[in-house]
SESEVEX-693797 format. One line per field, with one value per residue (C-alpha): residue number from 1; z, y, x negated. Coordinates in pm, whole numbers, plus 50000, padded with zeros to 5 digits. Each point is the difference from the previous one (the first is absolute). Example, Ala and Ser with C-alpha at 12.3 -4.5 7.8 and 13.67 -1.06 7.14 Angstrom:
// residues 2
voza	1 / 2
Z	50780 / 49934
Y	49550 / 50344
X	48770 / 49863
***
This chain:
// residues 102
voza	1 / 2 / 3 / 4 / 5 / 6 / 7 / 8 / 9 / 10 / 11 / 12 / 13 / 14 / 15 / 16 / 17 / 18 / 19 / 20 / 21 / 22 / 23 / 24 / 25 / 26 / 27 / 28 / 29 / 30 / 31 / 32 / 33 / 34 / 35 / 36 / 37 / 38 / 39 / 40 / 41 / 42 / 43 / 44 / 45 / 46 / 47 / 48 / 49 / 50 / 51 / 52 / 53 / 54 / 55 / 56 / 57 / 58 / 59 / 60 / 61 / 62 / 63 / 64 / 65 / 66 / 67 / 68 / 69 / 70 / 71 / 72 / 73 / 74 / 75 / 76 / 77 / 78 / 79 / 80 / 81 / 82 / 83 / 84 / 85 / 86 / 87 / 88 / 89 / 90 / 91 / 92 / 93 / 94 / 95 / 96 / 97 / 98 / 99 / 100 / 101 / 102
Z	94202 / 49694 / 50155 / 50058 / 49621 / 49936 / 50189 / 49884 / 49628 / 50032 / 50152 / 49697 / 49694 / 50227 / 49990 / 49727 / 49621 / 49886 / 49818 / 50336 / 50012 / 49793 / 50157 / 49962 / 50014 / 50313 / 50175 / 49959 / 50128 / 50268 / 50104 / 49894 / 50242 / 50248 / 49991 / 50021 / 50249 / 50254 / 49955 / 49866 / 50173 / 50347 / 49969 / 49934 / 50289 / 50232 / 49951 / 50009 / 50344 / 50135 / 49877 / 50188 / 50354 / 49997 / 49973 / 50333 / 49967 / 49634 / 50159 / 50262 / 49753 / 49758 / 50251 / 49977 / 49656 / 50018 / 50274 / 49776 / 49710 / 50233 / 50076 / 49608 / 49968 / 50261 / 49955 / 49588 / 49841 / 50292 / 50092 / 50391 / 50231 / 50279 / 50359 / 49932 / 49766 / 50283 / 50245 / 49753 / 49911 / 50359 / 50090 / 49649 / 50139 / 50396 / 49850 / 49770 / 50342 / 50199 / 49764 / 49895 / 50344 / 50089
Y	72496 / 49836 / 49652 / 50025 / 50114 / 49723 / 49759 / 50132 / 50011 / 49661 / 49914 / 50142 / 49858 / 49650 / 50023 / 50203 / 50036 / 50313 / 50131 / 50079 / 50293 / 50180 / 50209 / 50357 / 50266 / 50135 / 49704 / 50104 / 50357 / 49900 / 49747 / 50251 / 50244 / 49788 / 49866 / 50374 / 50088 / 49710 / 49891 / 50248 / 50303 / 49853 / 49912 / 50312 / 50112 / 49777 / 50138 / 50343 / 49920 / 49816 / 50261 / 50264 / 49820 / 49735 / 49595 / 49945 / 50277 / 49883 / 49599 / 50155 / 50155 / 49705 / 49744 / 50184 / 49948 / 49673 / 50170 / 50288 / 49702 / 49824 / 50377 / 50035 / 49669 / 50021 / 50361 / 50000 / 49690 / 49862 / 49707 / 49861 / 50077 / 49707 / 49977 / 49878 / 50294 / 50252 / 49799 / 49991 / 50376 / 50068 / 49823 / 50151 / 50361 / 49897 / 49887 / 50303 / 50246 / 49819 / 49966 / 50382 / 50129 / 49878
X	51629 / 49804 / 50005 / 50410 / 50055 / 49777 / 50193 / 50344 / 49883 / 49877 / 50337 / 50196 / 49746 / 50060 / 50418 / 50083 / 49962 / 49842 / 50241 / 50171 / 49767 / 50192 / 50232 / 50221 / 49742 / 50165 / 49887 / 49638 / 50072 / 50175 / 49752 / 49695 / 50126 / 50071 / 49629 / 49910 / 50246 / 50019 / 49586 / 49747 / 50181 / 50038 / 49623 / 49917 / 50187 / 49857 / 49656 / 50107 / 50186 / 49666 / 49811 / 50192 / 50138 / 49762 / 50035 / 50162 / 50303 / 50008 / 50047 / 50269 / 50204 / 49964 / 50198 / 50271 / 50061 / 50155 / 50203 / 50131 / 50044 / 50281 / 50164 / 50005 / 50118 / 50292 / 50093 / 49996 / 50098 / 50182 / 49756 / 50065 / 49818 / 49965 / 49887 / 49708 / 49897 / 50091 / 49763 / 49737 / 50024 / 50022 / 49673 / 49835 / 50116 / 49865 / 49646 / 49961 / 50091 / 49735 / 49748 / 50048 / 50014 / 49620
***
């Protein structure tokens, strides 16, 4: 995580003037609590997860994220949802029976 906010804030001092930093102070809640939200808590929660089901349930349940992020994505904002990504969630949903049934 350090060496992406180092790459993004080297980004930003590279293409921007400073004085772009300042913003509404909404913007920093909203983008405080999405930090805290979206990265610290679901880091937490992976080690709580590995520490109670171990790493390999914990791997299992984790490849179906990007499964449930195309459901979200389809059902909720209206985003299509192609062949392709029925194939691919399809094979995603084969390998994580096999692999969970040894």
């Amino acid at each position: 995580m350090l060496a992406a906010t180092a790459a993004t804030g080297g980004h930003f001092l590279a293409t921007q003037p400073l004085a772009a930093l300042v913003q509404p102070w909404p913007v920093y809640a909203l983008g405080a609590a999405m930090g805290l939200l979206c990265t610290v808590l679901p880091v937490f929660a992976l080690s709580a997860a590995i520490r109670r089901i171990g790493s390999g349930q914990v791997a299992l349940v984790g490849m179906l994220g990007p499964l449930l992020t195309i459901v979200f994505a389809w059902l909720l904002l209206g985003e299509g949802f192609s062949t392709t990504q029925m194939v691919g969630c399809a094979l995603v949903i084969a390998g994580v029976a096999s692999v969970s049934r040894r």
